[in-house]
PANULO-970690 format. One line per 8 residues: number of its first residue (from 1); their letters; for each residue x, y, z of C-alpha. Coordinates in pm, 1 decimal, padded with zeros to 6 digits. Layout:
NUM> A> X Y Z ~ ...;
END
This chain:
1> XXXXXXXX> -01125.0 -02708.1 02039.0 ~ -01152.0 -02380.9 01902.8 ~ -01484.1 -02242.1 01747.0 ~ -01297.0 -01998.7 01547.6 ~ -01185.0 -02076.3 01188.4 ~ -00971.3 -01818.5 00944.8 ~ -00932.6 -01920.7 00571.0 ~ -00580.8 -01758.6 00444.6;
9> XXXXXXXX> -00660.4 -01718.0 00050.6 ~ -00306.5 -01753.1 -00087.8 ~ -00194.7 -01374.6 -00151.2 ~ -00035.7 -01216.5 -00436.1 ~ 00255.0 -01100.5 -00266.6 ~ 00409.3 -01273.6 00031.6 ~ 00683.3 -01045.1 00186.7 ~ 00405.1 -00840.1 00385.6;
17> XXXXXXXX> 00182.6 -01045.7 00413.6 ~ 00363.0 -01266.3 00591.6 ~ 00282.8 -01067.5 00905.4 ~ -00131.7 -01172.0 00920.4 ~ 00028.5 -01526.2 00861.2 ~ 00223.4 -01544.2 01142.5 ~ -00020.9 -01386.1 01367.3 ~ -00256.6 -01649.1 01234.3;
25> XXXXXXXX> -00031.8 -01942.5 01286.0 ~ 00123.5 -01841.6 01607.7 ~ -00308.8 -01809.5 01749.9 ~ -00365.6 -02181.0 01605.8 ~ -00097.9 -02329.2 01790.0 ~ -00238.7 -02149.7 02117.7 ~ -00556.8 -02312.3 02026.7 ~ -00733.8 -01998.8 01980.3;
33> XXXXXXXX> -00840.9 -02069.6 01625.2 ~ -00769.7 -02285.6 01336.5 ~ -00649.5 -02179.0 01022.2 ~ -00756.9 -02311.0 00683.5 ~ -00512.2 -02216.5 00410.6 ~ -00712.8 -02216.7 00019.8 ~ -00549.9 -02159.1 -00332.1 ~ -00678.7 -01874.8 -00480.3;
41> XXXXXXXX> -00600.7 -01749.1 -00843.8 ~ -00890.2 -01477.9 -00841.5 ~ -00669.7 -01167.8 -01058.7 ~ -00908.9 -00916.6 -00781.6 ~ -00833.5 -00612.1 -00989.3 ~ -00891.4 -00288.3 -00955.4 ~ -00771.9 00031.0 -00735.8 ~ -00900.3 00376.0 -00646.1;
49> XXXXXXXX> -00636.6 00667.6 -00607.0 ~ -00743.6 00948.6 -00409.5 ~ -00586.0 01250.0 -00589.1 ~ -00681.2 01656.1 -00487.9 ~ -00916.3 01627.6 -00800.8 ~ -01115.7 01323.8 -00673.5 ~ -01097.9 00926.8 -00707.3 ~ -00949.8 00738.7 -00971.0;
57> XXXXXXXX> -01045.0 00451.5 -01066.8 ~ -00811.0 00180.8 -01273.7 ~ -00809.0 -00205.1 -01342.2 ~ -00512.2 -00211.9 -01171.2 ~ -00434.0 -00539.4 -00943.8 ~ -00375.8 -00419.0 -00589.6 ~ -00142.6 -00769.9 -00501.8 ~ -00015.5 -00664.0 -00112.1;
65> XXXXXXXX> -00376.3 -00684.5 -00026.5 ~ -00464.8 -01027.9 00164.7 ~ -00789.5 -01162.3 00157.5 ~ -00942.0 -01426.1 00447.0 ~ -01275.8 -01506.3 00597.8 ~ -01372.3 -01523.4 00981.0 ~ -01613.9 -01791.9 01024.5 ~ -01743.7 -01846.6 01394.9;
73> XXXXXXXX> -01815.4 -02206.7 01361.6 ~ -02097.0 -02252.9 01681.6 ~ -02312.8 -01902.9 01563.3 ~ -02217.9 -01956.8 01118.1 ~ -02095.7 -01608.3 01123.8 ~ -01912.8 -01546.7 00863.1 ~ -01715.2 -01223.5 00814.1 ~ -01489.4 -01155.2 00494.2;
81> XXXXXXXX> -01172.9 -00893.7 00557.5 ~ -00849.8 -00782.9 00388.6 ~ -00518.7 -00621.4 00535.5 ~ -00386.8 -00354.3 00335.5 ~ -00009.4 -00341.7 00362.1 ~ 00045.2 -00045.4 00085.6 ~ 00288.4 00242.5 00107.0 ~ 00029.8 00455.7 -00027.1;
89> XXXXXXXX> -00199.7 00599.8 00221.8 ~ -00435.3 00758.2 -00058.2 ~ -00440.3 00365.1 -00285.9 ~ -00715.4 00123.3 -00194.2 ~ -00837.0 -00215.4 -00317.4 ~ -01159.5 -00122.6 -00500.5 ~ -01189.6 -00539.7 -00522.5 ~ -01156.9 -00513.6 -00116.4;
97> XXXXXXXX> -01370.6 -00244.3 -00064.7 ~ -01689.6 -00384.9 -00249.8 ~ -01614.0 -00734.6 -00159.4 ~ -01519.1 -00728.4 00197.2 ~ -01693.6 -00658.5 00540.9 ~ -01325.9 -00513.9 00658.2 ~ -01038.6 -00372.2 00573.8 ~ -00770.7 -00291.0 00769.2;
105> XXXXXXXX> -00510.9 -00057.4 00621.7 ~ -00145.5 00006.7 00728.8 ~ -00079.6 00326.4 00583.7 ~ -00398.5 00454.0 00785.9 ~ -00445.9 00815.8 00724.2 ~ -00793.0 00952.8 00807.5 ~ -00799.5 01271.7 00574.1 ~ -00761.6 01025.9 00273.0;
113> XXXXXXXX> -00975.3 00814.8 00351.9 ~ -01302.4 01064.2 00425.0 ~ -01284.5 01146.3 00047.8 ~ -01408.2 00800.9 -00019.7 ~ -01818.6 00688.0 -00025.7 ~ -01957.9 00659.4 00293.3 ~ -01976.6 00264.2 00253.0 ~ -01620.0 00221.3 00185.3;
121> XXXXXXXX> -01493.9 00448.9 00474.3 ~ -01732.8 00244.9 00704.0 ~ -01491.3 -00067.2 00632.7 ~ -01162.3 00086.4 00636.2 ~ -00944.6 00026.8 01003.6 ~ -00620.6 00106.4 01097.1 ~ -00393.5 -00212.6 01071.0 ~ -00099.4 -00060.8 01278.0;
129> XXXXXXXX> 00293.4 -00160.5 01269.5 ~ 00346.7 -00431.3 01085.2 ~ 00732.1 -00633.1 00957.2 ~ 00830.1 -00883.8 00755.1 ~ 00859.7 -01269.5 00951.3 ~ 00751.5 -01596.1 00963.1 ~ 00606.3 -01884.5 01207.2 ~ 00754.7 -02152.5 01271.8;
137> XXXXXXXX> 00433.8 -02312.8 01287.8 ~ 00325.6 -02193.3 00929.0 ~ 00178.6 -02474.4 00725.7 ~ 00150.8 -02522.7 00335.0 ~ 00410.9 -02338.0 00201.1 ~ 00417.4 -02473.6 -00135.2 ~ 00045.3 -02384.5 -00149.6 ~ 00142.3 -02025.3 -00123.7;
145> XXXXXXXX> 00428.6 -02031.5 -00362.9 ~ 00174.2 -02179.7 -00626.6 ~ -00088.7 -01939.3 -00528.4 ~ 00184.8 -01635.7 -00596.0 ~ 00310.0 -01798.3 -00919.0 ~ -00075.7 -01872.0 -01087.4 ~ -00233.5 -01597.8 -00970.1 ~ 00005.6 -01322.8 -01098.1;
153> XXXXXXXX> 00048.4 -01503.1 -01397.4 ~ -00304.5 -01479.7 -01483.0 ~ -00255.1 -01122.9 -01434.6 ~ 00033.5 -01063.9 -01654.7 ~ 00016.2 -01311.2 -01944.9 ~ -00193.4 -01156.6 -02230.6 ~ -00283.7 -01338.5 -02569.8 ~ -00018.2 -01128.1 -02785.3;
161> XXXXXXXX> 00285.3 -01197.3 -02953.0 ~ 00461.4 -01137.6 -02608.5 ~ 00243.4 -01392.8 -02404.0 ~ 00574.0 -01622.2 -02353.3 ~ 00771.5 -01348.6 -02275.2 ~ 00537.3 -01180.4 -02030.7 ~ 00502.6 -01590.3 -01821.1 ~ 00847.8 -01614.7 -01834.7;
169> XXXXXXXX> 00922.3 -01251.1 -01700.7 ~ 00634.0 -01305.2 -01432.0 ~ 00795.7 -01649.1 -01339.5 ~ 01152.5 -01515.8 -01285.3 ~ 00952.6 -01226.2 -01097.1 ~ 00790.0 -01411.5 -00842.7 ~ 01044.0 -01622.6 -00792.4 ~ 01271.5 -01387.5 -00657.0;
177> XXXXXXXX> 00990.2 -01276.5 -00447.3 ~ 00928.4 -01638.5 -00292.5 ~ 01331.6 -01663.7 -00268.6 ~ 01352.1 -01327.9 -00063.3 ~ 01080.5 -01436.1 00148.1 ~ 01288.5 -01702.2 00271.1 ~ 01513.0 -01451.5 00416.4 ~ 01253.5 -01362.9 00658.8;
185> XXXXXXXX> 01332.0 -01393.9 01040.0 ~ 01082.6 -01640.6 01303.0 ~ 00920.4 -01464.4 01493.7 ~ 01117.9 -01565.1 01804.1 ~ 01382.0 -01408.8 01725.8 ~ 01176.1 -01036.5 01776.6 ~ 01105.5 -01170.7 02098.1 ~ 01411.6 -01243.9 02253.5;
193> XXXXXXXX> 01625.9 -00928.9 02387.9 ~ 01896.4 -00932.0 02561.7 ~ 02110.7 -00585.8 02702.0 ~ 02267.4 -00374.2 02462.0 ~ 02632.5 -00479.4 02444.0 ~ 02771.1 -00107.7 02296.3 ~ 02703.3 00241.4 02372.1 ~ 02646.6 00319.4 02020.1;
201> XXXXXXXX> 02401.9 00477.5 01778.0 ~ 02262.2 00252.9 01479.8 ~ 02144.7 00369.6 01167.6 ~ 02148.0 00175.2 00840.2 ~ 01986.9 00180.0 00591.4 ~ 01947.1 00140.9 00176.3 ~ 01856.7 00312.0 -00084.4 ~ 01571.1 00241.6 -00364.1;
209> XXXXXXXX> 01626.5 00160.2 -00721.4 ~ 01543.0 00447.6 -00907.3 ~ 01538.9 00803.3 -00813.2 ~ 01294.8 00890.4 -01069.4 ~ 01057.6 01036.0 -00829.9 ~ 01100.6 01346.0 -00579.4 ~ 00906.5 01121.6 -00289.5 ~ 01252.2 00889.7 -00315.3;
217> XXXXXXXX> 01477.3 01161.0 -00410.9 ~ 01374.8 01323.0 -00076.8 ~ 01422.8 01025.3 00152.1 ~ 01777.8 00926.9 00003.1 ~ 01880.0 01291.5 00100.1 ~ 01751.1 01300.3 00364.9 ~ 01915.1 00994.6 00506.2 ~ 02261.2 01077.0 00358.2;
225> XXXXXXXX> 02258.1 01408.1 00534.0 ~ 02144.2 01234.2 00908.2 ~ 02451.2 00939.3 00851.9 ~ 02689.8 01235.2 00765.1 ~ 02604.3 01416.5 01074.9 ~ 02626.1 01156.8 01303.5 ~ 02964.1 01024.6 01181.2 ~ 03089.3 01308.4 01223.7;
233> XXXXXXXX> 02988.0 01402.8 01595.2 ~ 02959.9 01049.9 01747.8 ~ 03266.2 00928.3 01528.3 ~ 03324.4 00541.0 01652.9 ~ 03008.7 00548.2 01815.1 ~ 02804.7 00580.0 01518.9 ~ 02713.7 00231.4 01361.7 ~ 02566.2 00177.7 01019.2;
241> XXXXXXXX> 02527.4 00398.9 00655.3 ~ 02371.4 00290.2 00335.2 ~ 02356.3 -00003.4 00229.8 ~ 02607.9 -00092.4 -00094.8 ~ 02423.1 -00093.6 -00400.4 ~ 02490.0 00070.8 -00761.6 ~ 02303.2 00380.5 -00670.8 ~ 02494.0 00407.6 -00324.2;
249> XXXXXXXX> 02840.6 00370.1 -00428.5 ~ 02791.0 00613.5 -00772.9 ~ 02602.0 00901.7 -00541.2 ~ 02646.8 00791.3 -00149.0 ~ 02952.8 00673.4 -00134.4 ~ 03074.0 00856.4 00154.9 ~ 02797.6 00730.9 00363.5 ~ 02823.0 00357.8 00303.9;
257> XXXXXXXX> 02794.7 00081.3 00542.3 ~ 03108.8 -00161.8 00646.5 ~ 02860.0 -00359.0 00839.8 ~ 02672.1 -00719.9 00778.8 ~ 02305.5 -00644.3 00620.7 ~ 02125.8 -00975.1 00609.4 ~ 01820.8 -00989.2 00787.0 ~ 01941.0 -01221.5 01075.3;
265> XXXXXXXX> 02284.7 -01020.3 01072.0 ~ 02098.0 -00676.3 01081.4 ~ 01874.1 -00773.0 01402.6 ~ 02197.8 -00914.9 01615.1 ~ 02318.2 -00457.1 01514.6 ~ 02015.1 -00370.3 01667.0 ~ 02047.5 -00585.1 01945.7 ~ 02364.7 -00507.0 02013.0;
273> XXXXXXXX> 02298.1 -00094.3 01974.1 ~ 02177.1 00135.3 02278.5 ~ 02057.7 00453.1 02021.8 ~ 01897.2 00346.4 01711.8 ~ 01713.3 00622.5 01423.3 ~ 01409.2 00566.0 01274.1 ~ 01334.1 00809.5 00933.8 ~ 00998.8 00750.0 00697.8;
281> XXXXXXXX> 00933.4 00471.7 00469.6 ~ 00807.2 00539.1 00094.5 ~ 00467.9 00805.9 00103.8 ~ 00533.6 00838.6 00467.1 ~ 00455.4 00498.6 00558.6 ~ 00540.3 00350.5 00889.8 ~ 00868.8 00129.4 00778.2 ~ 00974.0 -00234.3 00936.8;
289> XXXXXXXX> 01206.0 -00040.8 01134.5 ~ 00959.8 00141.9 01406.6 ~ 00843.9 -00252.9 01536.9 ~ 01196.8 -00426.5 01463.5 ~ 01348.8 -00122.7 01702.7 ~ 01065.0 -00163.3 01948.6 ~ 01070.6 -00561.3 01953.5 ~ 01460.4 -00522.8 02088.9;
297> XXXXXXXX> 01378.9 -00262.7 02359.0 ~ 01573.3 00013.0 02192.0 ~ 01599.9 00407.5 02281.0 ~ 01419.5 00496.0 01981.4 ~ 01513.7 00868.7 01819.4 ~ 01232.4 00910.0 01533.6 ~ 01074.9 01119.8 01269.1 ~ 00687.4 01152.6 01348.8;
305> XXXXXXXX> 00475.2 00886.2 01219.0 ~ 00179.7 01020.7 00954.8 ~ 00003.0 00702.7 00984.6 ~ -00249.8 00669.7 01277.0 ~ -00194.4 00394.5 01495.1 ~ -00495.7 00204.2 01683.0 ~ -00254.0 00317.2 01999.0 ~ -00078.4 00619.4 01957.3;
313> XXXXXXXX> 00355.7 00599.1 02012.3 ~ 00411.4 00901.3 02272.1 ~ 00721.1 01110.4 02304.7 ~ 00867.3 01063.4 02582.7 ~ 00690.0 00733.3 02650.1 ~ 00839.9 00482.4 02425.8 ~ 01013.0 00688.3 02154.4 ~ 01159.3 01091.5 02137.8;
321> XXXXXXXX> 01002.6 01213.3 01777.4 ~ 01210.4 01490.1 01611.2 ~ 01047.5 01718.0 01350.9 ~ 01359.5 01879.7 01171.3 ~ 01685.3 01684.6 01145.7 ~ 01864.4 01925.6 01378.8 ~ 01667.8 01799.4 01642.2 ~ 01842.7 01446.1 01619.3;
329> XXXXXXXX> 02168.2 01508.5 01766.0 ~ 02070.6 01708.7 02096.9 ~ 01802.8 01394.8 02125.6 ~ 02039.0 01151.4 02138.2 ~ 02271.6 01334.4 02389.3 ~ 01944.9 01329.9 02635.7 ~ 01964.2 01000.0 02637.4 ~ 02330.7 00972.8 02634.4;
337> XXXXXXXX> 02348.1 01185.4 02975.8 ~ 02003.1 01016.5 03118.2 ~ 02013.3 00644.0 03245.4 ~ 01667.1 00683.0 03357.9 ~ 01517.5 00829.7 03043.8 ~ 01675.5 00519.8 02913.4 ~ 01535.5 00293.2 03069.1 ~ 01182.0 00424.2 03065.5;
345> XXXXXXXX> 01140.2 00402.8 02689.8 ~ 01338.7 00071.9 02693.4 ~ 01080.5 -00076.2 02884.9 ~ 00754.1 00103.9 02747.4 ~ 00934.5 00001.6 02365.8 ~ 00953.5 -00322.3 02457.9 ~ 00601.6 -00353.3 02647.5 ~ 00399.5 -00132.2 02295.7;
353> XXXXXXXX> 00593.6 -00420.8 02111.4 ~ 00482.9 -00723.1 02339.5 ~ 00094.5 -00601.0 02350.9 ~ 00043.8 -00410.5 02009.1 ~ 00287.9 -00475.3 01771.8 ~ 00344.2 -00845.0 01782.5 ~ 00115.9 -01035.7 01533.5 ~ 00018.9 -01257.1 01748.6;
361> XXXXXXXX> -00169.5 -00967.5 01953.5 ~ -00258.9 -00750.2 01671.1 ~ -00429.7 -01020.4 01488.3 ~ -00633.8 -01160.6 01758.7 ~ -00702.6 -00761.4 01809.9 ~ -00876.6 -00741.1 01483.2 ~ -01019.7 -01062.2 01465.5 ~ -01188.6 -01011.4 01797.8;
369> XXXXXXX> -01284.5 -00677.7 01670.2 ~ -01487.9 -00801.0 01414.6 ~ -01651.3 -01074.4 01609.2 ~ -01795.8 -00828.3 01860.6 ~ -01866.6 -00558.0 01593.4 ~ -02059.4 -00739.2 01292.2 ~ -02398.6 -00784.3 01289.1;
END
């Protein structure tokens, strides 16, 4: 019988958080803890900015940060933490940061973080690559659905003329969330690989909703001009392009995507892909892609990562990191012409996968952490 117990305080958003979940689950039925999963409604408002001026502070809710408590049943250590699964690198739960012993941020970035007080740096970790799946263990389901449908709707119904309005609009809201959620992939199916079944080169992608600012502007270019370029030299090789949507077919149209792009459907491409090209998320965070390519194996050509992993990815070890987009093309003919190349970052891909990026390890990493650290 385990001596460890985790409460999971139902989150405000479930399509990252999902990844602590299943790390969670996936430990209890190894025995290594037991999980506890309680309603919450608590609003938890507020977030700090960091901006070149200094902080700012607003009321704002922070929702994909997850709360939980560490309790080491046999000592009565209790330890509180939240996982930060933000874009942002410079936005942080100011609810997290006074409330909780950790926090452990995805979007780690260590020159944003030193501009905040001394007892709020002290908490902050780096998180590390994190996707969207699910257990097949995972218990309580409706308990989370009702946690993400009361607690945002205490957040977004006011006492005005618009307070039916605003519960309808946040029920319809989070509804769509839980629906999408249920698109999410079991974790088994990261785990199984099999051998790449084409010598191709897979990149697809999407586009956001709105171009109204330069951050997205930047990325949609940028990834229009890489799909271009390899259609053109790899021709039939080349697997992928944008995904359809409004915005792609009025301004991307050339670079759209003939292929499947559900979840499940999207894996069995990069299965089935030798090559595969990894570009930046939103504010330079580390996207699902980086762990979904790793997970299968794959020779991974990427842009550098800003974020700071707990273990660093190496070029040449598990991935080949381009700065400039010309750089893209000669990569992938390396690894065209070099079997061995191949299958050294194949394996070391798979093996950073297996030991740092699967939740199962990573959580049990921090929780362990935290054990052996607090006082």
């Amino acid at each position: 019988m385990s001596h460890i117990l985790v409460k999971i305080y139902t989150p405000q958003e479930l399509n990252h958080s999902s990844y602590i979940q299943t790390g969670l689950f996936e430990l209890e039925r190894e025995s290594f803890l037991k999980t506890e999963v309680v309603l919450s409604l608590a609003k938890r408002l507020g977030t700090i900015r960091v901006t070149e001026s200094g902080l700012n502070h607003t009321n704002q809710p922070h929702p994909k940060t997850s709360f939980y408590e560490l309790t080491d049943v046999k000592s009565g250590k209790k330890i509180t933490f939240a996982t930060d699964l933000y874009d942002a690198s410079d936005s942080f739960s100011a609810y997290a940061l006074e409330h909780c012993d950790y926090v452990f941020k995805r979007n780690f970035e260590a020159k944003k973080i030193e501009k905040l007080p001394e007892e709020a740096r002290q908490k902050i970790h780096p998180l590390g690559l994190v996707f969207g799946t699910h257990s097949k263990y995972q218990k309580q389901s409706y308990t989370f659905l009702l946690g993400l449908l009361l607690a945002n709707l205490r957040i977004d119904a006011k006492p005005d003329r618009n307070f039916l309005k605003r519960v309808w609009f946040s029920y319809r809201k989070q509804m769509s969330h839980w629906k999408f959620t249920r698109t999410s992939r079991l974790i088994g199916q990261f785990e199984k690989i099999t051998p790449y079944t084409e010598n191709s080169i897979l990149f697809q992608t999407r586009c956001f909703q709105s171009e109204e600012q330069e951050d997205v502007r930047q990325i949609h270019g940028q990834r229009y001009r890489i799909i271009l370029a390899l259609k053109e030299k790899f021709q039939e090789k080349f697997k992928g392009g944008i995904i359809s949507s409004p915005m792609a077919a009025e301004k991307y149209k050339e670079a759209l995507t003939n292929l499947p792009t559900d979840p499940v459907s999207y894996l069995n491409l990069v299965k089935n892909a030798k090559i595969v090209i990894y570009t930046r998320g939103l504010l330079d965070s580390p996207a699902w892609k980086m762990p979904e390519y790793l997970s299968q194996g794959k020779i991974i050509v990427a842009e550098k990562l800003t974020a700071e992993l707990p273990v660093p990815l190496e070029h040449g070890k598990e991935v080949l990191f381009f700065d400039q987009e010309s750089q893209i093309i000669p990569l992938i003919e390396e690894a065209l012409e070099n079997n061995a190349l191949c299958e050294k970052l194949s394996r070391n891909a798979k093996k950073y996968f297996d030991t740092h990026v699967h939740p199962k390890e990573n959580v049990q990493r921090i929780l362990t952490f935290m054990l052996n650290s607090k006082e």
